[in-house]
PDB file of N, H, CA, C and O in Angstrom:
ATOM      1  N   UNK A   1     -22.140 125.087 184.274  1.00  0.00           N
ATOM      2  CA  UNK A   1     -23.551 124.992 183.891  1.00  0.00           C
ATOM      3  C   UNK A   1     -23.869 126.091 182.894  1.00  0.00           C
ATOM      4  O   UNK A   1     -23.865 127.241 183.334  1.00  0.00           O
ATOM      5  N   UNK A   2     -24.144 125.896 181.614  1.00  0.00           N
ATOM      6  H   UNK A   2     -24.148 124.962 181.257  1.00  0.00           H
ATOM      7  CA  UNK A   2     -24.295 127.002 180.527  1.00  0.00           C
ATOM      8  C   UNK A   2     -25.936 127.290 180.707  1.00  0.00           C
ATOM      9  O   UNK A   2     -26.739 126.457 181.127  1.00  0.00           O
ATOM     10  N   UNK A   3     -26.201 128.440 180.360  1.00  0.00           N
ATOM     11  H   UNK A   3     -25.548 129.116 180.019  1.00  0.00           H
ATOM     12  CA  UNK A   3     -27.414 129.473 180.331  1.00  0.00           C
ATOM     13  C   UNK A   3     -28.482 128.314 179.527  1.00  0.00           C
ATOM     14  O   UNK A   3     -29.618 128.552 179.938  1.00  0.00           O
ATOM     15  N   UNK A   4     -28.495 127.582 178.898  1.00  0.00           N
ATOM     16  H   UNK A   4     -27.572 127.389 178.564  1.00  0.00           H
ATOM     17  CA  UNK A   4     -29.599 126.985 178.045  1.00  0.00           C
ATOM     18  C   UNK A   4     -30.046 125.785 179.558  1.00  0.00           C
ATOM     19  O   UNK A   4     -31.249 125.733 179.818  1.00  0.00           O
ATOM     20  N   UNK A   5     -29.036 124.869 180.490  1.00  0.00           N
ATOM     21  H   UNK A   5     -28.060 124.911 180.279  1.00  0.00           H
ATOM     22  CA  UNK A   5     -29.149 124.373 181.185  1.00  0.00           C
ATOM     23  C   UNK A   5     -29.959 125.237 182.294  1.00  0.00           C
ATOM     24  O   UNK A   5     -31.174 125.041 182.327  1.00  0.00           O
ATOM     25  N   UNK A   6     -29.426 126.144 183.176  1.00  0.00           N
ATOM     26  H   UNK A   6     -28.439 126.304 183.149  1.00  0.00           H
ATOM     27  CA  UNK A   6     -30.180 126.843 183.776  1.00  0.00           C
ATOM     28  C   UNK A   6     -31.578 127.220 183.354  1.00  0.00           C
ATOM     29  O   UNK A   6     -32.401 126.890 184.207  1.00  0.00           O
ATOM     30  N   UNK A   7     -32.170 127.894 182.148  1.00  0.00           N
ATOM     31  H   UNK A   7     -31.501 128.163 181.455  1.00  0.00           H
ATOM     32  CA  UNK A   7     -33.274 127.561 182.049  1.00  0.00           C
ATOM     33  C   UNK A   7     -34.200 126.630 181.990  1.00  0.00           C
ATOM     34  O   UNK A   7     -35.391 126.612 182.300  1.00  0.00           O
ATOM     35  N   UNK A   8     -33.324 125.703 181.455  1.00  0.00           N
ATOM     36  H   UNK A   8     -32.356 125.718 181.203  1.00  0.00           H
ATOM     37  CA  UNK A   8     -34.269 124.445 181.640  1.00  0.00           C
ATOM     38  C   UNK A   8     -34.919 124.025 182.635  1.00  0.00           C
ATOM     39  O   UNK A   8     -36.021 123.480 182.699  1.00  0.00           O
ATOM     40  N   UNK A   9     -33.639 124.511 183.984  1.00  0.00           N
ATOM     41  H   UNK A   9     -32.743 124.954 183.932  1.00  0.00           H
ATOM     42  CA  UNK A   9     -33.458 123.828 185.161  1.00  0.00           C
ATOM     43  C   UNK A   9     -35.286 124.906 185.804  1.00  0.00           C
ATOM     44  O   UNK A   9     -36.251 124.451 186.418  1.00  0.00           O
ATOM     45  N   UNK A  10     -35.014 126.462 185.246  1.00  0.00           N
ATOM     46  H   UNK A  10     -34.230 126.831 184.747  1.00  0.00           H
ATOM     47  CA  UNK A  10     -35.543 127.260 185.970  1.00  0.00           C
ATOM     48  C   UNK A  10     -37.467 126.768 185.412  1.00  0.00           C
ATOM     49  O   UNK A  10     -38.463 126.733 186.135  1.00  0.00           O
ATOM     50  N   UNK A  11     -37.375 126.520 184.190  1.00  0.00           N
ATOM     51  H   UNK A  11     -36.566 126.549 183.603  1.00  0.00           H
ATOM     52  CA  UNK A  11     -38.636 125.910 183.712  1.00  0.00           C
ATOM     53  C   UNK A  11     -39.150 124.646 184.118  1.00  0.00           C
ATOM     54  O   UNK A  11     -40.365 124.504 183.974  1.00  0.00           O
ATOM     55  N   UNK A  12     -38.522 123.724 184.577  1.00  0.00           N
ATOM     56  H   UNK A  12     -37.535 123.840 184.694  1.00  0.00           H
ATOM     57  CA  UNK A  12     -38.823 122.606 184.964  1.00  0.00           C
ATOM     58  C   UNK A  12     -39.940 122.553 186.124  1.00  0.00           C
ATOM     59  O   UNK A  12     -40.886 121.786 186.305  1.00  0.00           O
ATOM     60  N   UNK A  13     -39.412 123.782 186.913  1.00  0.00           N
ATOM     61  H   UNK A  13     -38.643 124.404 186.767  1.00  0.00           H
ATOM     62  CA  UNK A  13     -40.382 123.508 188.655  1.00  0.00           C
ATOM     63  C   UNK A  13     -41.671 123.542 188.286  1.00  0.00           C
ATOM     64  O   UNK A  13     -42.395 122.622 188.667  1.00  0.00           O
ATOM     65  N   UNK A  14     -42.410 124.984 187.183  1.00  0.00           N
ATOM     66  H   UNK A  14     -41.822 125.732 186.874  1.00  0.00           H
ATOM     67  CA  UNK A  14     -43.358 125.678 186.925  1.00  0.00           C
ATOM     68  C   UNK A  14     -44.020 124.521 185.886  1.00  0.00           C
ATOM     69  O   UNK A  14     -45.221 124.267 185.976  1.00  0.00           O
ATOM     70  N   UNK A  15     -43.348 123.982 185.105  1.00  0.00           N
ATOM     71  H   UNK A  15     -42.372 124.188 185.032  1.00  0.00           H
ATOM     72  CA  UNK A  15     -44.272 122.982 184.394  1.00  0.00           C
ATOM     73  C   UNK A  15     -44.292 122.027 185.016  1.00  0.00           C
ATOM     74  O   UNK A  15     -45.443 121.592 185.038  1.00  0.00           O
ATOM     75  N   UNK A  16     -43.626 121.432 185.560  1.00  0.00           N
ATOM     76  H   UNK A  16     -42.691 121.786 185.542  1.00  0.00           H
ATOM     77  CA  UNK A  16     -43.792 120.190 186.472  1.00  0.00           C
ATOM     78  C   UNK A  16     -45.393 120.761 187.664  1.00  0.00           C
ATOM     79  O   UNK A  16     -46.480 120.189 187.744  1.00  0.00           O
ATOM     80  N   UNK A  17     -45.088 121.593 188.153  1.00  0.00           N
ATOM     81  H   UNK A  17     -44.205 122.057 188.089  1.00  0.00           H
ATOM     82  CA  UNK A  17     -46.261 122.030 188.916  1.00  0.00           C
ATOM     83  C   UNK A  17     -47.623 121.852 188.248  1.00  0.00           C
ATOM     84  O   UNK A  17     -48.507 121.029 188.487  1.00  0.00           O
ATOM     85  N   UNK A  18     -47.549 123.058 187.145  1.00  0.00           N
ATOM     86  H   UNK A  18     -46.830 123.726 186.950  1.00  0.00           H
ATOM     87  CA  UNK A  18     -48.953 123.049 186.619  1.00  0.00           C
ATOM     88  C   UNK A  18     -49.445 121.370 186.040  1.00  0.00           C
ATOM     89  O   UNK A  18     -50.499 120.912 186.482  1.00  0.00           O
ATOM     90  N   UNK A  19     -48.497 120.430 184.918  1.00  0.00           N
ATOM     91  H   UNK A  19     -47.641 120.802 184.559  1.00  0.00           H
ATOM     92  CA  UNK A  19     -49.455 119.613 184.470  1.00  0.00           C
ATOM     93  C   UNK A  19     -49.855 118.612 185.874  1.00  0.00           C
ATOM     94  O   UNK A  19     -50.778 117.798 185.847  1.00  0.00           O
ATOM     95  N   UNK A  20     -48.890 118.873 187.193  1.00  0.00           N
ATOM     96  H   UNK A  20     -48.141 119.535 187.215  1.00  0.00           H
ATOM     97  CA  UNK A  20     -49.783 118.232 188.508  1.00  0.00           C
ATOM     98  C   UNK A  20     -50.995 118.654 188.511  1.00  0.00           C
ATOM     99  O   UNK A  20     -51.942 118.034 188.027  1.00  0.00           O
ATOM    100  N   UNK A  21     -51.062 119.919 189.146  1.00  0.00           N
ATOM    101  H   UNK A  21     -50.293 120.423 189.539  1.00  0.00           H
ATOM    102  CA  UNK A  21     -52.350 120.515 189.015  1.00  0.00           C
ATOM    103  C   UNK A  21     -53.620 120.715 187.753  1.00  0.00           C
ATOM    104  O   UNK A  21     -54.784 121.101 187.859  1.00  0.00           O
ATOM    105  N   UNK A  22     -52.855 120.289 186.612  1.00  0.00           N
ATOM    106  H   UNK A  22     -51.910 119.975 186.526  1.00  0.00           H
ATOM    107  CA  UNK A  22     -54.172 120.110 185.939  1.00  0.00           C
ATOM    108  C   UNK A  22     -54.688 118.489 185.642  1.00  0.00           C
ATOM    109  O   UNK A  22     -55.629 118.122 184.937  1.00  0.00           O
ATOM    110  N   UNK A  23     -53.344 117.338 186.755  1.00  0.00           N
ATOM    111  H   UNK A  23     -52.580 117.636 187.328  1.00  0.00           H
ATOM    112  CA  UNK A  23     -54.092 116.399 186.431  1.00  0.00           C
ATOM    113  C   UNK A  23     -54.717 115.796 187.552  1.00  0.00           C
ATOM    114  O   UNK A  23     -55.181 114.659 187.474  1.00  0.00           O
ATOM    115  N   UNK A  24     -54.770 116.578 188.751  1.00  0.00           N
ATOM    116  H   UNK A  24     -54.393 117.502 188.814  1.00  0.00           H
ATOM    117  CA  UNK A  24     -55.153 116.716 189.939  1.00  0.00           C
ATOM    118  C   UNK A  24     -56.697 117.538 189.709  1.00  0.00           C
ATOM    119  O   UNK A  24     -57.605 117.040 190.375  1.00  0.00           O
ATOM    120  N   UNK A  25     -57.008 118.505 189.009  1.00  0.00           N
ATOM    121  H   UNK A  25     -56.270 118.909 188.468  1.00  0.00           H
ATOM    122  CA  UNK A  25     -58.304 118.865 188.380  1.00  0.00           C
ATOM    123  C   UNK A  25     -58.989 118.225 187.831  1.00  0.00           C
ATOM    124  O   UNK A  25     -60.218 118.158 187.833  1.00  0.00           O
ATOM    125  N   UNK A  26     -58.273 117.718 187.332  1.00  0.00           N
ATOM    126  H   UNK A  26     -57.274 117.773 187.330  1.00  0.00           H
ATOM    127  CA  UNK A  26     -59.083 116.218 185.841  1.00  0.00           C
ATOM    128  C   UNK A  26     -59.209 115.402 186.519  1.00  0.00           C
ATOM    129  O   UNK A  26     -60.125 114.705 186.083  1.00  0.00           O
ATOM    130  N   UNK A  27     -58.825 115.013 187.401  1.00  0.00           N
ATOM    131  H   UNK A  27     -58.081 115.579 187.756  1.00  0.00           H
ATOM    132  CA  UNK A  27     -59.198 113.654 188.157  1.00  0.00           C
ATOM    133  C   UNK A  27     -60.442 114.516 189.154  1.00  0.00           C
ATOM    134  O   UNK A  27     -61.531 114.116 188.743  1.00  0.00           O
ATOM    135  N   UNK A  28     -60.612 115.369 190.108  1.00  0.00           N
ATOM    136  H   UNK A  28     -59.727 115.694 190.441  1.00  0.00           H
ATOM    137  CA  UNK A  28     -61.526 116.145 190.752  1.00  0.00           C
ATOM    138  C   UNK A  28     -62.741 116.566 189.972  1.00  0.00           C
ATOM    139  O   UNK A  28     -63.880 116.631 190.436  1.00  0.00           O
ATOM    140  N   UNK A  29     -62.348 116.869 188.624  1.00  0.00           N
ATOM    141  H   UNK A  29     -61.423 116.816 188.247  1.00  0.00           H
ATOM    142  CA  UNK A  29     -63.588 116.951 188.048  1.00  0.00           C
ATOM    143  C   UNK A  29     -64.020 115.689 187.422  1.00  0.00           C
ATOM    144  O   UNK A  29     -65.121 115.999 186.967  1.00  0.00           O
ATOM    145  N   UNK A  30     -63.853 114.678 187.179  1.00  0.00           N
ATOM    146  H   UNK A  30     -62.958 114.426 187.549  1.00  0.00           H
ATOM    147  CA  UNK A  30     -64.255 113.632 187.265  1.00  0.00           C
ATOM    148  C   UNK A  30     -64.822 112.929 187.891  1.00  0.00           C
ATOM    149  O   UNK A  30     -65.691 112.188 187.431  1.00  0.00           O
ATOM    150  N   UNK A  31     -64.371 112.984 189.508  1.00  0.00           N
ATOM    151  H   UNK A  31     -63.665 113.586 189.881  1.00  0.00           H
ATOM    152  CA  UNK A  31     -65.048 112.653 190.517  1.00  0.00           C
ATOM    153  C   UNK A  31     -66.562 113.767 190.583  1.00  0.00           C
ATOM    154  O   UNK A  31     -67.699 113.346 190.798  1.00  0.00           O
ATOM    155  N   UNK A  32     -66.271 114.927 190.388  1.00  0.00           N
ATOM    156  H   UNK A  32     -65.347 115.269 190.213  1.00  0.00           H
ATOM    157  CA  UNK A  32     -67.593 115.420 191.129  1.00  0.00           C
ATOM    158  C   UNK A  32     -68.461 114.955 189.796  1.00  0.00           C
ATOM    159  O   UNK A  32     -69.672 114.921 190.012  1.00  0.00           O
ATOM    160  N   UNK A  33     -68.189 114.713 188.904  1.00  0.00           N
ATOM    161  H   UNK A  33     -67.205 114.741 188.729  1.00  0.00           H
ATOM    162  CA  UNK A  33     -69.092 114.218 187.692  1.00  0.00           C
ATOM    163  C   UNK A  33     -69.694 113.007 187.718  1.00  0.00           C
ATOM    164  O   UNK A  33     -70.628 112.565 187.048  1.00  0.00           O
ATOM    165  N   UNK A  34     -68.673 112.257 189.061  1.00  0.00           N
ATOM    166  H   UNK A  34     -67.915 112.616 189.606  1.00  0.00           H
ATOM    167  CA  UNK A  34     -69.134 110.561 188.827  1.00  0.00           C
ATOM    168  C   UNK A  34     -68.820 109.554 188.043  1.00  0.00           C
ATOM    169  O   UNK A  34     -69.271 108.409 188.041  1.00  0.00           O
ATOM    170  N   UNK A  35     -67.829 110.160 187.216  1.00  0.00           N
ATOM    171  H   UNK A  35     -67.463 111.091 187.217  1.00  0.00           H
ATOM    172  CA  UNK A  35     -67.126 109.310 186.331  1.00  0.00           C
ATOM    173  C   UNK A  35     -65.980 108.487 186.872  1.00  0.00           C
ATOM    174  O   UNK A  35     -65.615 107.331 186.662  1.00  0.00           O
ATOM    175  N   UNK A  36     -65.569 109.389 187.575  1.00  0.00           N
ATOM    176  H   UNK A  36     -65.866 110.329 187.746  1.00  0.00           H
ATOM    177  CA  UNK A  36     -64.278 108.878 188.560  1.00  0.00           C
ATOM    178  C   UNK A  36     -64.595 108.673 189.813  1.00  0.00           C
ATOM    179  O   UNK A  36     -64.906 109.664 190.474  1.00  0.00           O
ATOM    180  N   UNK A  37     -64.598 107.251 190.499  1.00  0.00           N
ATOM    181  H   UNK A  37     -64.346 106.446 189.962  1.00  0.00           H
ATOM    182  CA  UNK A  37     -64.679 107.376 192.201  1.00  0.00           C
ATOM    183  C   UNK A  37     -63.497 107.320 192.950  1.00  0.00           C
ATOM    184  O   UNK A  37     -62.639 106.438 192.999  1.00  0.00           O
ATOM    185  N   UNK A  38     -63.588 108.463 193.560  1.00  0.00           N
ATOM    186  H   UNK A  38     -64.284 109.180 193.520  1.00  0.00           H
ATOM    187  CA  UNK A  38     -62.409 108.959 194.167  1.00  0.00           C
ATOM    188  C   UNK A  38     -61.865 108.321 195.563  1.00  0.00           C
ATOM    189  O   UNK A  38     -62.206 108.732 196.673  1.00  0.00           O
ATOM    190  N   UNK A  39     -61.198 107.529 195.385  1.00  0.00           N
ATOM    191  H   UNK A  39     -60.921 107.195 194.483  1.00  0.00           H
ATOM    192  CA  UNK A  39     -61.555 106.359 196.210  1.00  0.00           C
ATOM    193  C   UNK A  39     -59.501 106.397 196.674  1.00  0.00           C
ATOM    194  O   UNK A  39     -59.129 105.667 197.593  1.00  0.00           O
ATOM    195  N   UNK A  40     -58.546 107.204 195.995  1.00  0.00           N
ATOM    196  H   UNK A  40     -58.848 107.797 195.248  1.00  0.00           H
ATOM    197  CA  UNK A  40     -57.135 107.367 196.185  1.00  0.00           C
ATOM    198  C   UNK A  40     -56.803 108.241 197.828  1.00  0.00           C
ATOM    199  O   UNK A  40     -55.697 107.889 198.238  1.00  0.00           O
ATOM    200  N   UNK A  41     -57.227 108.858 198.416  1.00  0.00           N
ATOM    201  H   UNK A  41     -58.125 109.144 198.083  1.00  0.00           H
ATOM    202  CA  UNK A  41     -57.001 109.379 199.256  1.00  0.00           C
ATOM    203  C   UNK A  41     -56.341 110.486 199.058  1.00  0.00           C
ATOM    204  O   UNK A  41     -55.796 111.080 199.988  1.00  0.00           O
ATOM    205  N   UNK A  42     -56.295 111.054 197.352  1.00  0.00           N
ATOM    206  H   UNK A  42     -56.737 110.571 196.597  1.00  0.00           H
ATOM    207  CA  UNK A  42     -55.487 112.166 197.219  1.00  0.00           C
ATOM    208  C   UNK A  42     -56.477 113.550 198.005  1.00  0.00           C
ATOM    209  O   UNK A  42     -56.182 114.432 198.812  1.00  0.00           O
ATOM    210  N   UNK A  43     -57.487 113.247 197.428  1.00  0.00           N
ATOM    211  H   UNK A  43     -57.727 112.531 196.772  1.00  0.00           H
ATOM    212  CA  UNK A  43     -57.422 114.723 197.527  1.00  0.00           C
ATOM    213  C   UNK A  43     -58.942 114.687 198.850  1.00  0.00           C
ATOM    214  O   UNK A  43     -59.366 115.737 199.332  1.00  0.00           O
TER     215      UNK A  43
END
């Protein structure tokens, strides 16, 4: 496994996380706006 792989590997968790969480926001702020009815059982 060469050093360019490992980072990738090590960057993957942290962006994979955040654009969850910012599309887990965007959908929450949508709902409290009323634009979105939150009707998924996510959150």
């Amino acid at each position: 496994m060469s050093t360019s792989e490992q980072r990738r590997a090590s960057l993957a968790g942290p962006i994979g996380l955040g654009v969850g969480l910012i599309i887990m926001g965007t959908a929450y702020l949508l709902d409290r706006l009323g634009i979105l009815p939150m009707d998924w059982g996510l959150l």
